[in-house]
N, C-alpha and C positions, 0 to 999 in steps of 0.2 A: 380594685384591690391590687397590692404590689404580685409581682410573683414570690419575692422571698417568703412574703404572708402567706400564700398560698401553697409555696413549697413546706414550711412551718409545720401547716394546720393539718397538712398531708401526712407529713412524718408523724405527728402528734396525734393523729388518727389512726395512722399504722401502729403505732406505739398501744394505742386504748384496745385496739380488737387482739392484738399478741397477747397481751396482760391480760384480757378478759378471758384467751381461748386457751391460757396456760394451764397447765395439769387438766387438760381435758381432752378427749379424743373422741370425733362424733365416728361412728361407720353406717350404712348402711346395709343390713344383714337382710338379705333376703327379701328385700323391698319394704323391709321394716327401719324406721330410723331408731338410732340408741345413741345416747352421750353416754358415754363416761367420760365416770369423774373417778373410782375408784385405782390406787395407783399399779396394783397387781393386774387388773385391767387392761389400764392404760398402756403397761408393758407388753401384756400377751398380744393385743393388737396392734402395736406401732411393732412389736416383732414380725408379726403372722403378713403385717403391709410389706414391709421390704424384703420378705420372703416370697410372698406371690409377685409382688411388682416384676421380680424376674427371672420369674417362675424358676424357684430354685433353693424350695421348702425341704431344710434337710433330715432327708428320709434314705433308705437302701434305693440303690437305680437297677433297676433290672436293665441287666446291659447285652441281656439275649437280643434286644430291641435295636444295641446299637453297636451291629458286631464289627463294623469298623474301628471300632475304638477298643476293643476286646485285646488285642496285641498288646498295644497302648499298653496300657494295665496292667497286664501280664510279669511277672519278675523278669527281666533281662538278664540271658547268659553270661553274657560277654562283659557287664560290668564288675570290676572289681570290688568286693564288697569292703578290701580292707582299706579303700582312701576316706571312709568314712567313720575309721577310728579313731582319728584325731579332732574331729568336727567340734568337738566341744571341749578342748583344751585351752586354757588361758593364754594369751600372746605373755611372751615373756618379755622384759623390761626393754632389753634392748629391740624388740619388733615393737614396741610401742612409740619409743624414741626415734625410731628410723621411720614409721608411720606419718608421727607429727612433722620431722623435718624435710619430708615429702609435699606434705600440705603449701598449696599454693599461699600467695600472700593476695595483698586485698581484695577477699571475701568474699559475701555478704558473711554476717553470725545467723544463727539459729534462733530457736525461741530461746536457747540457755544466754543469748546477747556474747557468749564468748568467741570470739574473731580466733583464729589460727595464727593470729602474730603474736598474739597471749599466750598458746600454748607454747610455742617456740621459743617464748624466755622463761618458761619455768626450766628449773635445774632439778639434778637425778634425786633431793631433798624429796621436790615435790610431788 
């Protein structure tokens, strides 16, 4: 047998057990095996997996436990609370324009495929 064959019948193998194991989640609960196939299921347990996987199931922390970090947490004095009244104001035209002709030239684009030398010939129109 070639190996492309072999590499083929691999992939075309991997391809049959995804397709077969799709919308379904097996666990083993408790030394008990369960498939689901149900999709609210399906969710509550591929949620409840990458929430244990690191250990990090969001719930209240009791942080008497981890009073190093107690500071941490604590509201800080000395920060000023008013640079944070701007936080969500829209860049106005001209910080958008001076943004873009900031922008380096060749690239890569994004998933949107638009390059930063595209941006840089649209006019104030656009």
């Amino acid at each position: 047998m070639k190996a492309e064959e072999s590499d083929w019948n691999w992939k075309n193998y991997n391809k049959d057990i995804v397709k077969e194991l799709e919308n379904k989640v097996y666990c083993n609960d408790n030394g008990k095996d369960t498939l689901y196939t149900e999709v609210q299921d399906i969710k509550d347990h591929t949620n409840l997996h990458f929430q244990c996987i690191t250990d990090a199931i969001n719930q209240e922390k009791d942080m008497t436990l981890h009073f190093e970090w107690i500071q941490q947490y604590s509201p800080k004095e000395n920060i000023d609370t008013s640079i944070y009244s701007n936080l969500f104001t829209y860049p106005t035209l001209n910080e958008w324009i001076e943004t873009i002709c900031n922008l380096h030239n060749d690239k890569a684009s994004g998933p949107s495929r638009i390059f930063y030398e595209m941006l840089k010939h649209l006019d104030r129109k656009n």
